[in-house]
N, C-alpha and C positions, 0 to 999 in steps of 0.2 A: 035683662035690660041694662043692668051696673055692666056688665061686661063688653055690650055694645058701645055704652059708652067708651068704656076704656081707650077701647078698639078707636072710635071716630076720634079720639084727645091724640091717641099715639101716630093717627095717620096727619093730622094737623099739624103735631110740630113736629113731624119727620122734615114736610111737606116746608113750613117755615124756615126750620133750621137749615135747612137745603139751600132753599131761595136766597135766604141772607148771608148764606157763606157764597154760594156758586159765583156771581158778577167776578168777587175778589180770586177768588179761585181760579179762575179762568184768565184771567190779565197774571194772576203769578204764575200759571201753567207757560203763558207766551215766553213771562222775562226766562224762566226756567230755560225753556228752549233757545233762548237768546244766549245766556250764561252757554251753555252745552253748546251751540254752534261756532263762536266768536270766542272763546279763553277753551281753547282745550286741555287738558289736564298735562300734559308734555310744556305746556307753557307758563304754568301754576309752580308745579314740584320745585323748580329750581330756584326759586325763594325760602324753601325748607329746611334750608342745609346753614350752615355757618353759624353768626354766634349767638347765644341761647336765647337773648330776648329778643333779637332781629326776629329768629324763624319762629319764634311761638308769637310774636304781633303779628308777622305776617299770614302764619299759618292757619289765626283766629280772623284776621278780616277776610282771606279769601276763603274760608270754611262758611262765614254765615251767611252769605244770600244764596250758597249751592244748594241745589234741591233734594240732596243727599237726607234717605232717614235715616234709622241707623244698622240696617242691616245692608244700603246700599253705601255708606260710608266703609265698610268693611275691607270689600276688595278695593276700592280709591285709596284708602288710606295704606294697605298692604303694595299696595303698587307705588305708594310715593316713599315709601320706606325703602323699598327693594332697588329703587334707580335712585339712592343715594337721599333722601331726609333724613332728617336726625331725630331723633327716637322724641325727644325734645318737639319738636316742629309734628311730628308724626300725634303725638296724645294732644297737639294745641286742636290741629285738626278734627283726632277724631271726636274730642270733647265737645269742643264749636257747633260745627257741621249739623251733627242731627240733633242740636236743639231746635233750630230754627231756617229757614230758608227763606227765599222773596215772597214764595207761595202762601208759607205758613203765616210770616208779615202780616200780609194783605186779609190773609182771612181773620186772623186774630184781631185786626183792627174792625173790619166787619162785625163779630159776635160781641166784644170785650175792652174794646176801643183803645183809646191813642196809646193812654198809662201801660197797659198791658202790649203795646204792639211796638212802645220803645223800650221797655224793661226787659223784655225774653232774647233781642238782641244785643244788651250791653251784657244779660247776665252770660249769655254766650262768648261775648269779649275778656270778661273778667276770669271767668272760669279757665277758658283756653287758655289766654296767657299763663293765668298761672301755673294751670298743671305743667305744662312745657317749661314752664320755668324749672318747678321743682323736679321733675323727670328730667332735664340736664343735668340738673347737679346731683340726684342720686345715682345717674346713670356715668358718671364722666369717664370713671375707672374703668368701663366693660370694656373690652376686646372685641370691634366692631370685623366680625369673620365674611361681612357679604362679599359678594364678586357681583359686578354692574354689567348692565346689558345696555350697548351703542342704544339709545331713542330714536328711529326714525319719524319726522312729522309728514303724516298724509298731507298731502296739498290738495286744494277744494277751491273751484272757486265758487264767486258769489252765490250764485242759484244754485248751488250744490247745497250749502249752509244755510240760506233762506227754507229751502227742503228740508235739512235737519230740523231748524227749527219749529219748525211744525209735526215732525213724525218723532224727535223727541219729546218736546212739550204735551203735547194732545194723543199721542199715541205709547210710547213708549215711558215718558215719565208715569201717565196714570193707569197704564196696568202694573205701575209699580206701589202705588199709592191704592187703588179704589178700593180693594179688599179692605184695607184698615180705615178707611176712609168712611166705608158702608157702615165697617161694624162699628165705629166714631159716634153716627148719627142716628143708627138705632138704639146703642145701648142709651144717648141722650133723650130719645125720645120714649124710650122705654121708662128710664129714671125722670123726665116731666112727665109721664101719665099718669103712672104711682105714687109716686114720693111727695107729699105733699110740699107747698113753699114751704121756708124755714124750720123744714125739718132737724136740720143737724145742729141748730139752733137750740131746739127744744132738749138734746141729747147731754145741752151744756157739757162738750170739751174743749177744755181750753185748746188756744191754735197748735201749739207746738205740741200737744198730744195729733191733733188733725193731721200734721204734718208729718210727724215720723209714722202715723199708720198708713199714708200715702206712698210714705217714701219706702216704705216696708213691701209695698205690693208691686210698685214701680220698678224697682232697681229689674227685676229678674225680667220682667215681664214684656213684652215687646207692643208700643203702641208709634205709630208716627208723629211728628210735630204737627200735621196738618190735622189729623183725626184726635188727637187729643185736644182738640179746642172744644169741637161741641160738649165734650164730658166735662170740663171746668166751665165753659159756662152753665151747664146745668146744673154743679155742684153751687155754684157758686149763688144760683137762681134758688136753692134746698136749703141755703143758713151755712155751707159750708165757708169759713173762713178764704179772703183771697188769697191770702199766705199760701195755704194747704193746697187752694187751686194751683200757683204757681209752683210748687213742687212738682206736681204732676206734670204741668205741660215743660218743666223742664229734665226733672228726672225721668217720666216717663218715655220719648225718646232718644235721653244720651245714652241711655243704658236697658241691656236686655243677655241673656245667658248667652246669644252667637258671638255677641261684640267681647264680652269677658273673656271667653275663652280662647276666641281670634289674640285676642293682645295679651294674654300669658301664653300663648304658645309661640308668637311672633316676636314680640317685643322683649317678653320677660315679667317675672313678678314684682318686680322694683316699678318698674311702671305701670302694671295692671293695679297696683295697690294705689299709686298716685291718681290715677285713671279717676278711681270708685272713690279715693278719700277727697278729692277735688268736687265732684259732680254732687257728692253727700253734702259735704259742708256749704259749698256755694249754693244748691237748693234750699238748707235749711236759713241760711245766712239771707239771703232775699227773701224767702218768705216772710222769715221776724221783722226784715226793712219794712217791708209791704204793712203789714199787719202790726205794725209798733211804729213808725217813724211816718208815713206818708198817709194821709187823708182817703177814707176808707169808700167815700165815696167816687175816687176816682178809680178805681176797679169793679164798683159796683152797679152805678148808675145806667152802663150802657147795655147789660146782659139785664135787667129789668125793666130796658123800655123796648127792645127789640123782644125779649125770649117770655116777657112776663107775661099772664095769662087774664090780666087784667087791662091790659094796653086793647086799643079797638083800630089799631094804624093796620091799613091793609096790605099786601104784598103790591110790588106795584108791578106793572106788566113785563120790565127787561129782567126783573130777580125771579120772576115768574121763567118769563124766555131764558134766562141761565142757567134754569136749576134743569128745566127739560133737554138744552146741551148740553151740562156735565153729567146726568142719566145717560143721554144717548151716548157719549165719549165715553161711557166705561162701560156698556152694552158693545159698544165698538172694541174695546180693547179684552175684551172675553173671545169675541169672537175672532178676531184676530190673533190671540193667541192660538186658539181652536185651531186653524187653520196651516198656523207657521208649524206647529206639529204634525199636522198630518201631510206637511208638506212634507218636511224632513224623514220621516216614515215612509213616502213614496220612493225620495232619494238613494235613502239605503238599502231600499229591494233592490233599484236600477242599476245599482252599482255592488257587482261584487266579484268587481275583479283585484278588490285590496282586502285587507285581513281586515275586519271589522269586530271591534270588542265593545262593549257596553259593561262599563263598570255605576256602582253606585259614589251618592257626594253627597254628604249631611253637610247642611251650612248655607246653600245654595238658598237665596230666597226672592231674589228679581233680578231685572233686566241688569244690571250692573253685576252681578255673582256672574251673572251667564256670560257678558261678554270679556269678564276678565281671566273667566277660564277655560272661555276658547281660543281665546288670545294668547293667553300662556302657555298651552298645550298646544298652540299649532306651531309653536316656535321652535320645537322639541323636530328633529331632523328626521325622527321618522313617522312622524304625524302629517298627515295629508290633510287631514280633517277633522274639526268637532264639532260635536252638536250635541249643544245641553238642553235636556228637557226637564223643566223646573217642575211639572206637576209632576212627574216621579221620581225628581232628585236623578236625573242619571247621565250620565255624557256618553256619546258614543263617537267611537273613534276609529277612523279609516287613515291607513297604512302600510307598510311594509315592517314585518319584525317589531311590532309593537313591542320595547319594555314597560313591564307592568310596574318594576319593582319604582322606575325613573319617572311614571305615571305619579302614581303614587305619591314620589319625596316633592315631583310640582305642586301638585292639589295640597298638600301638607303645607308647604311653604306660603299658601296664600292663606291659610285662616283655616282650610274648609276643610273633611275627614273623607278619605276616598277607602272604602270596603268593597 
């Protein structure tokens, strides 16, 4: 019977937790799509470049409303490096970027409210600028060896882009998100079934021990800015300090073991090092604000009357109706991957009147890996065609005379390991 229950508390606030993030969710799903239709990334880069506090301001406001987490910041930010940013402008970005986005915004004010929904965008400001600062100036001396490729801009018109907006935002943004986004709200609602309130409480450790065991588990580990909200609020719902929450939903998506080794292999170790001592310090540095200088009840108050187990407020019927849209939109975007793969699987039987090779890519991890290295590899003169398939890591490639070895030094060049 103890177990039944368990069972009917974990489906409740899966169920809750849902409800009260999906409204927000879904209005940051649209701006998302709006961002990606209207400011294409060709129109962004060329802010990047020039003098060190210009491109790391710039490269930190236009980094935080993008709906970039931080395995899709990867190839964006390798691509604004390579048409000419500055290594400077390049870590403002990718520092910024997957802290936070319009989506994550909206939902964070949702579960954790205002304090928490304008602090995770300045720390993203703060952070940015600075590493870009300090990555200029440890970087000044290096020998900048790239060679640049002309930009051509697609031309679209209006209902071409109102179309984007919709097939990126709802379709294409959240089969980029909804994996981490699922595992977000189960492991929250797994930790409200169990864990009693003010558990971490009872555990008495001080914040700053809270915080560097967060920050310990966070750096390697890869969560997004959207899905890492339900898990601070529920820490935060358990006695964990908001300090220690805000580590999390900041360190947990600026940093993960693809993004580290993308930017020492791209960038260099002078800036992978500014990268990680930047995102360290500014996590610990806001968490102590949070948790020593600003009133504790304004990070607490609003994940206690929304997620507490003692509150008797009902769901109401459109966070009921949003939470069954953003279900079906990522029911949608499974099966729509499902399909774009065996579509491409049809393709490649129909055609074989070009040399067809299928290599492996560690590194690949959503809709943005895949279209920047088919984009890059079809640019290559004897590439006809690519087609990345994410669930087995593998690009396959139709041509005349394929070089493997010129394969290869591309996919290398963008972050990713092609075997």
């Amino acid at each position: 019977m103890e177990v039944q229950q368990y069972i009917i508390t974990f489906l409740n606030d899966f169920v809750k937790i849902l409800s009260e993030m999906s409204p927000y969710l879904l209005l940051g799903f649209f701006f998302a799509g709006l961002l990606y239709a209207f400011i294409p990334q060709n129109k962004i880069e060329r802010y990047f470049n020039g003098l060190p506090f210009k491109s790391s301001v710039l490269a930190s406001i236009f980094g935080i409303p993008l709906p970039l987490c931080s395995c899709g910041v990867i190839p964006t930010g390798t691509a604004f490096y390579k048409n000419g940013a500055s290594k400077g402008g390049t870590v403002s970005f990718l520092i910024s970027t997957p802290q936070t986005g319009v989506d994550s915004i909206l939902a964070t004010f949702s579960l954790m409210g205002l304090p928490f929904a304008i602090i995770r965008p300045l720390a993203a400001l703060v952070t940015g600028i600075t590493g870009g600062l300090i990555t200029s100036v440890a970087t000044k001396n290096e020998t900048d060896t790239r060679t640049f490729q002309e930009q051509t801009e697609e031309r679209k018109s209006f209902s071409q882009k109102v179309g984007d907006v919709f097939r990126y935002g709802f379709v294409d943004f959240i089969q980029d998100i909804s994996k981490w986004l699922v595992i977000g709200l189960v492991l929250a609602a797994i930790i409200s079934a169990l864990i009693p309130n003010e558990f971490f409480e009872l555990l008495n450790m001080p914040p700053i021990v809270q915080m560097l065991l967060i920050l310990v588990v966070s750096i390697p580990l890869y969560i997004c800015a959207t899905g890492s909200i339900p898990l601070a609020a529920i820490l935060i719902l358990k006695g964990i300090s908001p300090g220690a929450a805000f580590v999390l939903l900041m360190a947990g998506p600026a940093t993960n073991a693809a993004t580290i080794t993308m930017i020492g292999k791209v960038l260099g170790r002078k800036s992978l090092f500014t990268y990680l001592a930047t995102i360290i310090v500014g996590a610990l540095g806001f968490g102590l604000l949070i948790d020593y200088a600003l009133p504790t009840q304004w990070f607490t108050e609003i994940t206690h009357q929304h997620l507490g187990h003692n509150h008797h407020k009902g769901l109401s019927w459109w966070q009921i109706a949003s939470g069954v849209i953003l279900m079906a939109l990522i029911i949608n975007g499974y099966i729509q991957k499902y399909l774009n793969t065996k579509k491409n699987s049809v393709t490649q039987l129909k055609n074989n009147t070009m040399e067809i090779k299928t290599i492996k890519v560690e590194g690949m991890t959503c809709n943005h890996c895949k279209a920047n290295v088919e984009s890059n590899l079809e640019k290559l003169a004897f590439i006809e065609n690519a087609q990345v398939n994410l669930r087995e890591k593998t690009v396959t490639l139709e041509g005349d005379n394929i070089e493997l070895d010129k394969i290869k030094e591309a996919i290398d060049s963008l972050g990713y390991k092609a075997s």
